[in-house]
C-alpha positions in Angstrom: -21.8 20.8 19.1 -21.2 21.4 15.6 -18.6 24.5 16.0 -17.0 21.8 18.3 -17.0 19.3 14.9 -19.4 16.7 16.8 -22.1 15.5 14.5 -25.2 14.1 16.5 -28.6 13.9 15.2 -31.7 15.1 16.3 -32.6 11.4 17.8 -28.9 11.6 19.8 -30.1 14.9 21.2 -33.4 13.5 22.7 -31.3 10.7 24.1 -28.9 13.3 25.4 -31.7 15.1 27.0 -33.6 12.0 28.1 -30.3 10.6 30.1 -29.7 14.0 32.2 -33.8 14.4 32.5 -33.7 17.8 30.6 -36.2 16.2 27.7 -38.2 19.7 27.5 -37.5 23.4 27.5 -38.5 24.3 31.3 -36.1 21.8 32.9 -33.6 22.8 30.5 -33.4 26.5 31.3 -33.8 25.2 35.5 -30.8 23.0 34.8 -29.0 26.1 32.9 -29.9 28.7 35.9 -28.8 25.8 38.6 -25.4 25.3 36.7 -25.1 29.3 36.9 -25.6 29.4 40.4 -23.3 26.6 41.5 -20.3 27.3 39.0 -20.3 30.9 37.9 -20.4 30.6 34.1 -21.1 33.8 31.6 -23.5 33.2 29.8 -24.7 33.7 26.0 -27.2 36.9 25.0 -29.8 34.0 23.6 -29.4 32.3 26.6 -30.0 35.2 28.8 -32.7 36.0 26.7 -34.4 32.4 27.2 -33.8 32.8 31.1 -35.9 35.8 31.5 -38.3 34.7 28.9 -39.3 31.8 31.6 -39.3 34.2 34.7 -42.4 32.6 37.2 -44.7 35.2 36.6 -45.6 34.1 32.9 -46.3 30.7 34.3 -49.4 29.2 34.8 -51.2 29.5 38.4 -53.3 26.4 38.1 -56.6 25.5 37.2 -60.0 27.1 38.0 -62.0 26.3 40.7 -65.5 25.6 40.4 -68.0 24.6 43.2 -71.0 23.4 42.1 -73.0 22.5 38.5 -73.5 25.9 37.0 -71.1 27.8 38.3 -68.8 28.3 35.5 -69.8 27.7 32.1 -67.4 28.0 28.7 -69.1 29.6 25.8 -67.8 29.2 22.4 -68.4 29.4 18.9 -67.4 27.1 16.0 -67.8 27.5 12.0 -69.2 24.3 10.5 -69.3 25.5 7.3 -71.6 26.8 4.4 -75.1 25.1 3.5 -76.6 25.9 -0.1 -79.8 27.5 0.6 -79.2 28.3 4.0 -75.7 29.9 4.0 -72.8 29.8 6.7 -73.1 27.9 10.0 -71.8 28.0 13.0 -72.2 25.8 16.3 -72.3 27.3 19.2 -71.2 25.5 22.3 -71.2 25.7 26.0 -70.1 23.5 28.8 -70.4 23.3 32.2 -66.4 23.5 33.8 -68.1 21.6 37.1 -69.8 18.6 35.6 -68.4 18.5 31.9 -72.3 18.5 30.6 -71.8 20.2 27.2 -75.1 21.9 25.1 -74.9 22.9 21.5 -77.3 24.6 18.8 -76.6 25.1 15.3 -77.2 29.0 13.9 -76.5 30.6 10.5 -75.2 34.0 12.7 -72.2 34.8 15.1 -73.2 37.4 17.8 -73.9 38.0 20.7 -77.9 37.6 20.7 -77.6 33.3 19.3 -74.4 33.2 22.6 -77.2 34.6 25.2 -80.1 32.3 23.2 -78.3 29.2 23.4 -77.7 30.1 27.4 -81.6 30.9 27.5 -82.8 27.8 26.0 -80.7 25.5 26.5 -78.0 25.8 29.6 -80.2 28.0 32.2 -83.6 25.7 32.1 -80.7 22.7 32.8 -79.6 24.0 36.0 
């Protein structure tokens, strides 16, 4: 717009984009490939670029299913930070993707033997 000489702010262009219901970036490169298709227009290398950037097979394929408490449990591990005397911290978390039941246990290590105790003592005697 502004090699045209029309000065719009960054508000205008929301209200641009809300109007034609083109507010975020998918439905603006759908609305782009649609006008392609109907009217033949050439269009731009960055534009081209953007098109193939949102091809289908980088989207998302939906959630994941679980069946049943304890099927599928998230594992993670946090730093909390550094105690005098006892050194760095770290929480380590895990919930359960079925019923949202979360357990947590504070360690002052990150590996893989605190991951398989907090599973041990906490999550597998739960379910």
């Amino acid at each position: 717009m502004r090699n045209r000489g029309v000065v719009l702010s960054p508000s205008g262009v929301r209200g641009v984009w809300l109007r034609n219901n083109i507010e975020t970036c998918p439905k603006r490169l759908k609305s782009l490939s649609d006008k392609v298709s109907k009217e033949n227009i050439i269009l731009s290398d960055s534009q081209v670029v953007a098109l193939e950037r949102a091809r289908p097979s980088k989207a998302s394929h939906g959630a994941i299913e679980t069946f049943y408490p304890g099927y599928l449990v998230a594992q993670d591990t946090c730093y909390i930070g550094h105690l005098q005397g006892v050194g760095f911290v770290y929480l380590q978390t895990a919930i359960d993707t079925y019923s949202k039941v979360a357990f947590a246990k504070l360690y002052v290590r990150k590996n893989a033997v605190v991951a398989a105790d907090l599973l041990r003592d906490k999550v597998v005697p739960f379910f």
